[in-house]
N, CA, C and O atoms as a printed pandas DataFrame, in Angstrom:
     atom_number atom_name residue_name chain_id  residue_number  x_coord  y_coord  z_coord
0              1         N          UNK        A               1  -24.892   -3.696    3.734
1              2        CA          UNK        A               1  -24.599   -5.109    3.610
2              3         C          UNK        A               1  -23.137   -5.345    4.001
3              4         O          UNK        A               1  -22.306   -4.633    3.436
4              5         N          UNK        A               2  -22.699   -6.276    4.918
5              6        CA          UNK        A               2  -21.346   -6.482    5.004
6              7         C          UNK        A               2  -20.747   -7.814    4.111
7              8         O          UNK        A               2  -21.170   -8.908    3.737
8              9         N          UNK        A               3  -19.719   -7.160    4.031
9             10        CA          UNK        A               3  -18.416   -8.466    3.499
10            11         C          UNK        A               3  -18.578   -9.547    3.844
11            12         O          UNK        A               3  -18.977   -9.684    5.000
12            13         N          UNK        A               4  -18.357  -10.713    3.057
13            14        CA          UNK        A               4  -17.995  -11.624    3.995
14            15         C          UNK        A               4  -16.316  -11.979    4.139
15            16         O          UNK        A               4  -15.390  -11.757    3.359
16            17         N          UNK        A               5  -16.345  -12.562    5.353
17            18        CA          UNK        A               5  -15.044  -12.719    6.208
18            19         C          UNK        A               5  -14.665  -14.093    6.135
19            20         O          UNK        A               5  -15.392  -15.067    6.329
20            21         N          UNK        A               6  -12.967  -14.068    5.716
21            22        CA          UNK        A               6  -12.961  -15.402    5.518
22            23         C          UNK        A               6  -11.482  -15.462    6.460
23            24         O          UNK        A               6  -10.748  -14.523    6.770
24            25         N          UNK        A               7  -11.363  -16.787    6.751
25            26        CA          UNK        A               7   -9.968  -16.947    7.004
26            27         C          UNK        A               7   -8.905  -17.021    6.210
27            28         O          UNK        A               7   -9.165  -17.296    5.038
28            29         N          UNK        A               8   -7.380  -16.802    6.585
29            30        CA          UNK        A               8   -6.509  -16.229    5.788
30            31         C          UNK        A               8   -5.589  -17.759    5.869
31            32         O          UNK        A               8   -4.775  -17.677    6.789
32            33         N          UNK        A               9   -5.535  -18.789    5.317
33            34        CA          UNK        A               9   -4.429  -19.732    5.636
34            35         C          UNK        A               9   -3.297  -19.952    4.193
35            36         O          UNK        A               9   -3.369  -19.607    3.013
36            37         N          UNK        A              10   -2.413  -20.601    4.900
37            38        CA          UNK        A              10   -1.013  -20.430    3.639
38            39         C          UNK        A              10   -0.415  -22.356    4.117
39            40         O          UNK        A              10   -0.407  -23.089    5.106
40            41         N          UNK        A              11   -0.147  -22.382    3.166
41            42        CA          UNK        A              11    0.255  -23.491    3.304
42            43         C          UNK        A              11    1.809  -23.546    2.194
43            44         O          UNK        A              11    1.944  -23.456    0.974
44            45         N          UNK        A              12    2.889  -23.756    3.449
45            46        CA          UNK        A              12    4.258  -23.454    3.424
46            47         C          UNK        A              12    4.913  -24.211    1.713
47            48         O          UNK        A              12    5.440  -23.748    0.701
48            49         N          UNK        A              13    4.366  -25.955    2.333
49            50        CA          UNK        A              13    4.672  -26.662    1.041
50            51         C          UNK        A              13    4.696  -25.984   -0.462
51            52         O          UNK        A              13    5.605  -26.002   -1.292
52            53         N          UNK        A              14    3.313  -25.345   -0.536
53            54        CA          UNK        A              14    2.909  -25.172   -2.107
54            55         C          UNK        A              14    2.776  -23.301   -2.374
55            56         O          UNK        A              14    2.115  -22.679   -3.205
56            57         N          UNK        A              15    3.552  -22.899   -1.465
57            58        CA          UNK        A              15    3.725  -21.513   -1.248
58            59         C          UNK        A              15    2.211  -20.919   -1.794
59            60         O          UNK        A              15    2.228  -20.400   -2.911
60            61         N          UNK        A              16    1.202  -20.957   -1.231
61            62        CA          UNK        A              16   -0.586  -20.603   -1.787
62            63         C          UNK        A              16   -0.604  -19.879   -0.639
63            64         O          UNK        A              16    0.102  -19.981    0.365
64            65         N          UNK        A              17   -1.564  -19.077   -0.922
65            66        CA          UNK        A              17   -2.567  -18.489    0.231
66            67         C          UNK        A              17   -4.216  -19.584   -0.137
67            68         O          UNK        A              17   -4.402  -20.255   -1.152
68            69         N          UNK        A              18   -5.026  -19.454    0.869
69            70        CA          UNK        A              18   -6.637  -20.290    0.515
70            71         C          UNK        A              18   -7.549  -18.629    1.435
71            72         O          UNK        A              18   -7.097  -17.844    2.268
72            73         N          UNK        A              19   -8.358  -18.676    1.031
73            74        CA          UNK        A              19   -9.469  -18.306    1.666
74            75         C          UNK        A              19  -10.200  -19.121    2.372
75            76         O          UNK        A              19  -10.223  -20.272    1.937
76            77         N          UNK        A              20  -10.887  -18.886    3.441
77            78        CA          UNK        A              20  -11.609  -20.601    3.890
78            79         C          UNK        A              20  -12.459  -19.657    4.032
79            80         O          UNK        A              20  -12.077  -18.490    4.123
80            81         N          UNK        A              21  -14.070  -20.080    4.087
81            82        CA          UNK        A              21  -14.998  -19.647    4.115
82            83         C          UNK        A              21  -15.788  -19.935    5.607
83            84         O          UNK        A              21  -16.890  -19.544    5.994
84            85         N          UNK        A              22  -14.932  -20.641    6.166
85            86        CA          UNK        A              22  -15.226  -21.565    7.461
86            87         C          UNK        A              22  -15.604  -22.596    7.124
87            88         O          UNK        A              22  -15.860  -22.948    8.275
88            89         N          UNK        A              23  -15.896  -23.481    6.518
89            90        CA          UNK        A              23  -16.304  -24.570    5.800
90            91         C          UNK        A              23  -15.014  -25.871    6.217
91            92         O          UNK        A              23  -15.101  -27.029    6.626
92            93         N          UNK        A              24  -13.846  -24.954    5.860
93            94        CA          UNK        A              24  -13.012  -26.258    5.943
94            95         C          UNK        A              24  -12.613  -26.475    7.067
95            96         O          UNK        A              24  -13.075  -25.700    7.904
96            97         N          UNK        A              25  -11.651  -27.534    7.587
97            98        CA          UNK        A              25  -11.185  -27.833    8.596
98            99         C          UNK        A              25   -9.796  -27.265    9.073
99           100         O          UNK        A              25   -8.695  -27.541    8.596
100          101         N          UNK        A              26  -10.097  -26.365   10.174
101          102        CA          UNK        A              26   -8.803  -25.221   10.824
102          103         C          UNK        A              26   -7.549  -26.476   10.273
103          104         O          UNK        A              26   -7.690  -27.670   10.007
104          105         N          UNK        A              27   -6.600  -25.779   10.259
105          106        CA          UNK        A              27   -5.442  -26.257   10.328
106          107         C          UNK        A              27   -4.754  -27.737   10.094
107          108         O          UNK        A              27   -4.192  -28.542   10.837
108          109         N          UNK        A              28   -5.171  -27.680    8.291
109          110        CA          UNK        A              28   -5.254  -29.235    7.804
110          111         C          UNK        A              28   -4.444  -29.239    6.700
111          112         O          UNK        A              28   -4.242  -28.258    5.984
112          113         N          UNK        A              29   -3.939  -30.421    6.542
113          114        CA          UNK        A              29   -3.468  -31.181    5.073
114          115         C          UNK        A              29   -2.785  -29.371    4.725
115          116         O          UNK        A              29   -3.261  -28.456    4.053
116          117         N          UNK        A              30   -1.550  -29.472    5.513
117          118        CA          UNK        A              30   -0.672  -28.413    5.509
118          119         C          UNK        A              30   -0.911  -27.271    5.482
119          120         O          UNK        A              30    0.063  -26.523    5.559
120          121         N          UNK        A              31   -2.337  -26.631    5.359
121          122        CA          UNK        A              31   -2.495  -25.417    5.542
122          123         C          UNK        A              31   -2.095  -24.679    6.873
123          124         O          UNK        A              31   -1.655  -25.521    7.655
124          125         N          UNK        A              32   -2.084  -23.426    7.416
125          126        CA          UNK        A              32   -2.191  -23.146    8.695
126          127         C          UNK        A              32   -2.935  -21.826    8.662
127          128         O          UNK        A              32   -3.086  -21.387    7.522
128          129         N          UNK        A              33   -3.414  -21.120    9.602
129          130        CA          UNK        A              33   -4.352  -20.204    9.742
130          131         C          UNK        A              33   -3.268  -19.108    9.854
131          132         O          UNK        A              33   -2.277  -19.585   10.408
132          133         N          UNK        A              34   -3.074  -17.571    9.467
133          134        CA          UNK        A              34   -2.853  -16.871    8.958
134          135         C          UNK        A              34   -3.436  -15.541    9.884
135          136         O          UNK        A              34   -2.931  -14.869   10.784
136          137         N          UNK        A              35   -4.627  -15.522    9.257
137          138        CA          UNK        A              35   -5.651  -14.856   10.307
138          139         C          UNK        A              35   -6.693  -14.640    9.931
139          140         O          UNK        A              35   -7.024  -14.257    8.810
140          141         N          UNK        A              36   -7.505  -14.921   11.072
141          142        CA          UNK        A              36   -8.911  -15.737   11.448
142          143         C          UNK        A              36  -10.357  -15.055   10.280
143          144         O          UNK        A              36  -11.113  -15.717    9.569
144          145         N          UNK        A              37  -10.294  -13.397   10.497
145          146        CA          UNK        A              37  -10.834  -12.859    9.451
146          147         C          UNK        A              37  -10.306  -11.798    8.873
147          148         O          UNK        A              37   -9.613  -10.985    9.485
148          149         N          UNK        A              38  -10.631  -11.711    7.482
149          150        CA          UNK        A              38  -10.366  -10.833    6.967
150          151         C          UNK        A              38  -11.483  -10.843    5.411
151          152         O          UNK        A              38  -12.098  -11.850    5.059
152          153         N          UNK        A              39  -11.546   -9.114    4.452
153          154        CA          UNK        A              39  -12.178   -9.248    3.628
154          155         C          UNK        A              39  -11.359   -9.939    2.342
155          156         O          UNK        A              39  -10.245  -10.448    2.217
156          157         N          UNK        A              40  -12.378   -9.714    1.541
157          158        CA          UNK        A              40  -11.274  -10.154    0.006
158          159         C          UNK        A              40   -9.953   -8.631    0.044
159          160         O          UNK        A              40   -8.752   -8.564   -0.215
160          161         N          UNK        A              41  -10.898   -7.717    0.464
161          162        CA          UNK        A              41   -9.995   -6.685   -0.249
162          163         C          UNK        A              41   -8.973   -6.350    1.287
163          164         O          UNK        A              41   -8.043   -5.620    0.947
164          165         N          UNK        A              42   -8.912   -6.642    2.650
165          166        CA          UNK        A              42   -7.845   -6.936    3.538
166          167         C          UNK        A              42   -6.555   -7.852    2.940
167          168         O          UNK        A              42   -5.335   -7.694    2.999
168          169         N          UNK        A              43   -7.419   -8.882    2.337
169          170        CA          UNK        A              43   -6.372   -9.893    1.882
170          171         C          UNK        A              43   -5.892   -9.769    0.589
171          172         O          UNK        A              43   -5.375  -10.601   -0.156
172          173         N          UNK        A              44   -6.040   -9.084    0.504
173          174        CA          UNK        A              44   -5.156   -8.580   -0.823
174          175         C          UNK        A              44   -4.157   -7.061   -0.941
175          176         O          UNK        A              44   -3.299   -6.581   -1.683
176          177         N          UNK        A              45   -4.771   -6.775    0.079
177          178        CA          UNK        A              45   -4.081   -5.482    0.483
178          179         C          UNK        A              45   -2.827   -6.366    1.870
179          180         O          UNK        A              45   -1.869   -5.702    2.266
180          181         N          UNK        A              46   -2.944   -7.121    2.157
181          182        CA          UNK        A              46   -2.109   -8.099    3.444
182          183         C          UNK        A              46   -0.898   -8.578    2.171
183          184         O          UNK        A              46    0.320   -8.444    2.052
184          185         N          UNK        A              47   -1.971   -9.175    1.369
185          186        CA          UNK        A              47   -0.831  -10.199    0.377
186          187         C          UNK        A              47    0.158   -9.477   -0.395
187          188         O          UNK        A              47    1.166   -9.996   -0.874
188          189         N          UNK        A              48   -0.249   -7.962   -0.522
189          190        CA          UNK        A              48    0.455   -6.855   -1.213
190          191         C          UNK        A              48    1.475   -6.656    0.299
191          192         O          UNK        A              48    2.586   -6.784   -0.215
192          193         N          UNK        A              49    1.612   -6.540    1.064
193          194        CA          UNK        A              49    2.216   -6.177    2.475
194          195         C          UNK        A              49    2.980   -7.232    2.548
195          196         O          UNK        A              49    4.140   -7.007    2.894
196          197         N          UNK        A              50    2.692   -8.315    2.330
197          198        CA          UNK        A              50    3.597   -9.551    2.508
198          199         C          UNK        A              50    4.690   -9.780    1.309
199          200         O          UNK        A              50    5.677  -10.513    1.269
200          201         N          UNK        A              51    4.298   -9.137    0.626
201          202        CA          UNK        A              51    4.946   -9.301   -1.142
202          203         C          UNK        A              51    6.238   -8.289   -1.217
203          204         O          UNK        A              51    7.159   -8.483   -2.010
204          205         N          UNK        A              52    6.199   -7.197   -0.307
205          206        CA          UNK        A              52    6.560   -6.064   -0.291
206          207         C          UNK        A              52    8.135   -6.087   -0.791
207          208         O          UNK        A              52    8.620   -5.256   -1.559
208          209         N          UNK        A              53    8.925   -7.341   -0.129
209          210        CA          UNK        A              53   10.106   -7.664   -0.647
210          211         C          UNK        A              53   10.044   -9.043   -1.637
211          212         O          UNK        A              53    9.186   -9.889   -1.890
212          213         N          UNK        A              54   11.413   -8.791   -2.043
213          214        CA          UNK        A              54   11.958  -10.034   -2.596
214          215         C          UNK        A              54   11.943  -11.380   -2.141
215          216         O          UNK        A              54   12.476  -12.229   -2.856
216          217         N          UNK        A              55   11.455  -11.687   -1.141
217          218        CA          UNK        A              55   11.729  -13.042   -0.542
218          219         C          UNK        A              55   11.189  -14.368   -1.406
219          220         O          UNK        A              55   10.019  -14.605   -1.707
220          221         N          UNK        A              56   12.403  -15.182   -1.728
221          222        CA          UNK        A              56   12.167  -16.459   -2.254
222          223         C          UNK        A              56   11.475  -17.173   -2.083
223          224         O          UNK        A              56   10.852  -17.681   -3.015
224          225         N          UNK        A              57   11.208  -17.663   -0.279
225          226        CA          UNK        A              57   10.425  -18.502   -0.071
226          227         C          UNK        A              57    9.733  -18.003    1.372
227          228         O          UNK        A              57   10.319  -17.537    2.349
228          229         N          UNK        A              58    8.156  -18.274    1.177
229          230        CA          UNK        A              58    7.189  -17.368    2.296
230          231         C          UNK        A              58    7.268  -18.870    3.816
231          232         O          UNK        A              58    6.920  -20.049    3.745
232          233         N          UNK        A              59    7.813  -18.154    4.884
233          234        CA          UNK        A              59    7.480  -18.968    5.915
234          235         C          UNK        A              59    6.694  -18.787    7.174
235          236         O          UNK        A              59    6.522  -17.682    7.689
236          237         N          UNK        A              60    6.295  -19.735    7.579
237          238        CA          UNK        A              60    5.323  -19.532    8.768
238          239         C          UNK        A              60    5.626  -18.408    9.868
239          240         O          UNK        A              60    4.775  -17.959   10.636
240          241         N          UNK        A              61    6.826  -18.067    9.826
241          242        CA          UNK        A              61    7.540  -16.914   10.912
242          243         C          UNK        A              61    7.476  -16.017   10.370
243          244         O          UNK        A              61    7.170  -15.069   11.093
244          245         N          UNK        A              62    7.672  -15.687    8.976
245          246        CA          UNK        A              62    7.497  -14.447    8.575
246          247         C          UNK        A              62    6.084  -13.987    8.250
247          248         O          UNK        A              62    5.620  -12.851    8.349
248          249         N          UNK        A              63    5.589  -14.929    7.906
249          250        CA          UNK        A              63    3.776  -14.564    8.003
250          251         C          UNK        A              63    3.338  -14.068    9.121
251          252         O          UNK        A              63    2.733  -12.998    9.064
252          253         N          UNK        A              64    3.525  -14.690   10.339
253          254        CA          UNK        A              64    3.024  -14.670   11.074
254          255         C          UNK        A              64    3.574  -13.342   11.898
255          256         O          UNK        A              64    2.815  -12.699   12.623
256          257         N          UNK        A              65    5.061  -12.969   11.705
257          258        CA          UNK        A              65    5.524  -11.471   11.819
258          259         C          UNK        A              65    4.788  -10.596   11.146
259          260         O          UNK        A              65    4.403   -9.642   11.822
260          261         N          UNK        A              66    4.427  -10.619    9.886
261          262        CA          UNK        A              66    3.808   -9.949    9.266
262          263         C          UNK        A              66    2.060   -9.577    9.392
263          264         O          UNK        A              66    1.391   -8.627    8.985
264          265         N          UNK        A              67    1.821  -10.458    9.933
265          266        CA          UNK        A              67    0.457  -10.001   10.893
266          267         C          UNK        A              67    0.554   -8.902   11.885
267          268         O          UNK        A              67   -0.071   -7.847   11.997
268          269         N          UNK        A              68    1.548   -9.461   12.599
269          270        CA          UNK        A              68    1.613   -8.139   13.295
270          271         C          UNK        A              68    2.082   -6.840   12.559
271          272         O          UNK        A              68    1.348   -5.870   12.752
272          273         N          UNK        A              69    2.989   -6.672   11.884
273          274        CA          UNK        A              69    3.657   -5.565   11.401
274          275         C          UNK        A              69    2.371   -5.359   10.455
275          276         O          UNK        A              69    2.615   -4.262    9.954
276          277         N          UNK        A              70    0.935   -5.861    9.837
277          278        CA          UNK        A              70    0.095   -5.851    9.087
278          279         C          UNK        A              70   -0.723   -4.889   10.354
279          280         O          UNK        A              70   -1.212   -3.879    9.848
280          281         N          UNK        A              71   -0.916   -4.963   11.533
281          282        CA          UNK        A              71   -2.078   -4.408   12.482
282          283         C          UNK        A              71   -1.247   -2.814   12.250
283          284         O          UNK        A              71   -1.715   -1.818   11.698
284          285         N          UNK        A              72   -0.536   -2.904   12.575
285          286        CA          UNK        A              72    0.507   -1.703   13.395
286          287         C          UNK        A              72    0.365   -0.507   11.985
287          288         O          UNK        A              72    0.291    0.719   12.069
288          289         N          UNK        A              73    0.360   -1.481   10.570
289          290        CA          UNK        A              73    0.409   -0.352    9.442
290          291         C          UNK        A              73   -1.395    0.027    9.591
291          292         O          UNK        A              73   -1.726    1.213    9.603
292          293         N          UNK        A              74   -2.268   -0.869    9.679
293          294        CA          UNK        A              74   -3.349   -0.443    9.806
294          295         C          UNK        A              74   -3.573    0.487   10.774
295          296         O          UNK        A              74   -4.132    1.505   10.366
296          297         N          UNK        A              75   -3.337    0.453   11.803
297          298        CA          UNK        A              75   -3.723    1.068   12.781
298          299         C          UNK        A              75   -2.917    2.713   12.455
299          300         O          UNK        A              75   -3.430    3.800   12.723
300          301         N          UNK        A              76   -1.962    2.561   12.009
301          302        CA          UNK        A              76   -1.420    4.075   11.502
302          303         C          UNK        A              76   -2.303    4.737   10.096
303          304         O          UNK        A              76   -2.416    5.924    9.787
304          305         N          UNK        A              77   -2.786    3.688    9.492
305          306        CA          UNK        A              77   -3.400    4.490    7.923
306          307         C          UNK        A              77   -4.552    4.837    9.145
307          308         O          UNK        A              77   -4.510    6.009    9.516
308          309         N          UNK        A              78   -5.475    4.057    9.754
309          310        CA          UNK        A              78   -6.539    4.580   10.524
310          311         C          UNK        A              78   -6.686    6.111   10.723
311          312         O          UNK        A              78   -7.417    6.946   10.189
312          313         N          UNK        A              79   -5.539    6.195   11.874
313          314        CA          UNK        A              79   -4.633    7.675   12.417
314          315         C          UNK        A              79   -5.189    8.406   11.035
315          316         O          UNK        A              79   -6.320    8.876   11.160
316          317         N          UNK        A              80   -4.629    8.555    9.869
317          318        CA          UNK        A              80   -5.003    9.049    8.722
318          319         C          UNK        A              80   -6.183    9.413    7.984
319          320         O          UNK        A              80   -6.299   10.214    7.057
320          321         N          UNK        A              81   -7.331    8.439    8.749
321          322        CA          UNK        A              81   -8.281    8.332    8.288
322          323         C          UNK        A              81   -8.798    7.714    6.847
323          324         O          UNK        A              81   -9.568    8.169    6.002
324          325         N          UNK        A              82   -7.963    6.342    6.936
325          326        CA          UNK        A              82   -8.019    5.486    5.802
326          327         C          UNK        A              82   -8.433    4.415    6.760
327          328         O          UNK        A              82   -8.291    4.276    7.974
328          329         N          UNK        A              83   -8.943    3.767    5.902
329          330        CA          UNK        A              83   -9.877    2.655    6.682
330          331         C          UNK        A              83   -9.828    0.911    5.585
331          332         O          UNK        A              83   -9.881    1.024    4.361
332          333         N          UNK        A              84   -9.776    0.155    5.924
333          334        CA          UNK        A              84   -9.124   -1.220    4.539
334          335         C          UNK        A              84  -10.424   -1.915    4.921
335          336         O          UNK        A              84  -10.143   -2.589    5.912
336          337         N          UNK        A              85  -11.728   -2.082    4.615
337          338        CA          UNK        A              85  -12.825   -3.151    4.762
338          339         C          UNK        A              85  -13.090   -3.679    3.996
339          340         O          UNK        A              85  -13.968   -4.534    4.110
């Protein structure tokens, strides 16, 4: 049985992460998309990656850096033979 996959959006104002289930409407009433899918347990293992420092306040540039710097750690635990689904 697979996961289901949700989208990852953050919305800057109210410093939140949302899950969207696809249901809602991409890129609304301040949210922004994050990335497109992921599981519960990606996104919580992402939100732990994003958390990693001290930072006061989460912004759209650093999220969105952090996606990438989020592939690059995956792709090395892979190498390892760790796998995040």
């Amino acid at each position: 049985m697979s996961e289901t996959k949700y989208r990852i959006e953050f919305n800057e104002e109210q410093q939140k992460f949302h899950l969207d289930n696809g249901t809602g409407k991409l890129n609304s009433h301040g949210w922004f998309t994050v990335m497109d899918e992921a599981t519960n347990k990606q996104f919580h293992v992402f939100e732990s990656f994003v958390n990693r420092t001290n930072k006061s306040r989460l912004t759209r540039d650093y999220l969105l850096n952090c996606v990438t710097e989020f592939g690059g750690f995956l792709k090395n635990l892979n190498e390892y033979g760790y796998k995040i689904q």
